[in-house]
Structures are given as structure tokens and as C-alpha cells.
C-alpha positions as a printed Julia matrix, in Angstrom:
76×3 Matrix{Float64}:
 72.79   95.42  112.88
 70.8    94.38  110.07
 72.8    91.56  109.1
 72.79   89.91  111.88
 68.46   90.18  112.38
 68.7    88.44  108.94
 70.69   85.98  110.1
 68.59   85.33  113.32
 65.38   85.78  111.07
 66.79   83.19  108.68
 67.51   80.86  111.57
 71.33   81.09  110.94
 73.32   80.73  114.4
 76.69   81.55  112.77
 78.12   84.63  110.49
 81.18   85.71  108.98
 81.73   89.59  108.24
 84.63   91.09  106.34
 87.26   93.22  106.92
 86.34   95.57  103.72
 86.91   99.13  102.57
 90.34   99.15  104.84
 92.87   98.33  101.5
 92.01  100.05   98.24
 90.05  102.54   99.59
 92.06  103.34  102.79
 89.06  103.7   105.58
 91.18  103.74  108.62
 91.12  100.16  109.94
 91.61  100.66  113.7
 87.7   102.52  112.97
 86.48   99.44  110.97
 87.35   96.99  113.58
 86.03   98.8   117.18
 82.66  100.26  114.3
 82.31   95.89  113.51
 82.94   94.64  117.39
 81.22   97.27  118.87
 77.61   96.95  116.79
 78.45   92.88  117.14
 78.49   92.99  121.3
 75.7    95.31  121.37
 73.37   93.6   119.34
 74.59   89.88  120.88
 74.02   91.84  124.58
 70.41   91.61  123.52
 70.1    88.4   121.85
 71.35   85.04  122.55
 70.46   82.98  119.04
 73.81   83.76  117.03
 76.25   81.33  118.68
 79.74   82.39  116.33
 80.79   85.79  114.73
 83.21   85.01  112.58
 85.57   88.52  111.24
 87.22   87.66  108.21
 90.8    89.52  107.89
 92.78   89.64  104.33
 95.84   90.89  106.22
 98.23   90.74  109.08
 97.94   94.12  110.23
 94.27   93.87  110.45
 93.97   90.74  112.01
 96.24   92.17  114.61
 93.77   94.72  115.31
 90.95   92.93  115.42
 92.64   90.51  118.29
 94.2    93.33  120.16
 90.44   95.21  120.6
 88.73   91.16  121.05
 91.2    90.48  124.23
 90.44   94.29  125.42
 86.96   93.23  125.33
 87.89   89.79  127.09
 86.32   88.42  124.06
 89.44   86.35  123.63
């Protein structure tokens, strides 16, 4: 994920992404959230310098989503 090899590049241990594209222009948000964690856990699987992920969510309903698939994960 190239944001977060900027980040490391840049020497940045923490990040915020977020939840976009799910309101106005409808992209299905159960897919955003599992596309985001999933390409977050890979690329922290590999490399240990990003300490916090931070996923911003505008909404309820999205928030929901993101901590259902996070305690799945045993993230949370």
C-alpha cells in the first residue's frame, strides 16, 4: 500500500485513512472496509515501523463495520 511506504519512507509511525467514496457515490461499504483492513494487515505482516492505523469513519453504520471486521480479525 503505497501510502503507508510513504509514511514509513517519511519516518511517520502513525496514519489515519478515510472512510471515502461509501456516501455520495455509494461504493458498497462492507467492500471498502475488508479492501482498507485487509491491504493494512498485509502490509503491517511485513513491516513493523507503523505503530497506529488510524480509520477515520463519518458515520455510524460504517464505523460499525469497520469494528465488526477489526474484532473478526482479533484486531480489537
Amino acid at each position: 500500500m503505497l501510502s503507508l511506504e510513504l509514511a514509513e519512507k517519511n519516518k511517520l509511525k502513525n496514519i489515519s485513512f478515510p472512510n471515502i467514496s461509501t456516501g455520495v457515490y455509494r461504493f458498497p461499504k462492507d467492500l471498502a472496509a475488508k479492501t482498507a483492513i485487509n491491504a493494512v494487515t498485509e502490509y503491517l505482516a511485513k513491516s513493523d515501523f507503523i505503530e497506529k492505523v488510524n480509520f477515520v469513519c463519518f458515520e455510524d453504520e460504517n464505523f460499525e463495520i469497520y469494528q465488526k471486521l477489526l474484532e473478526e480479525k482479533g484486531i480489537l
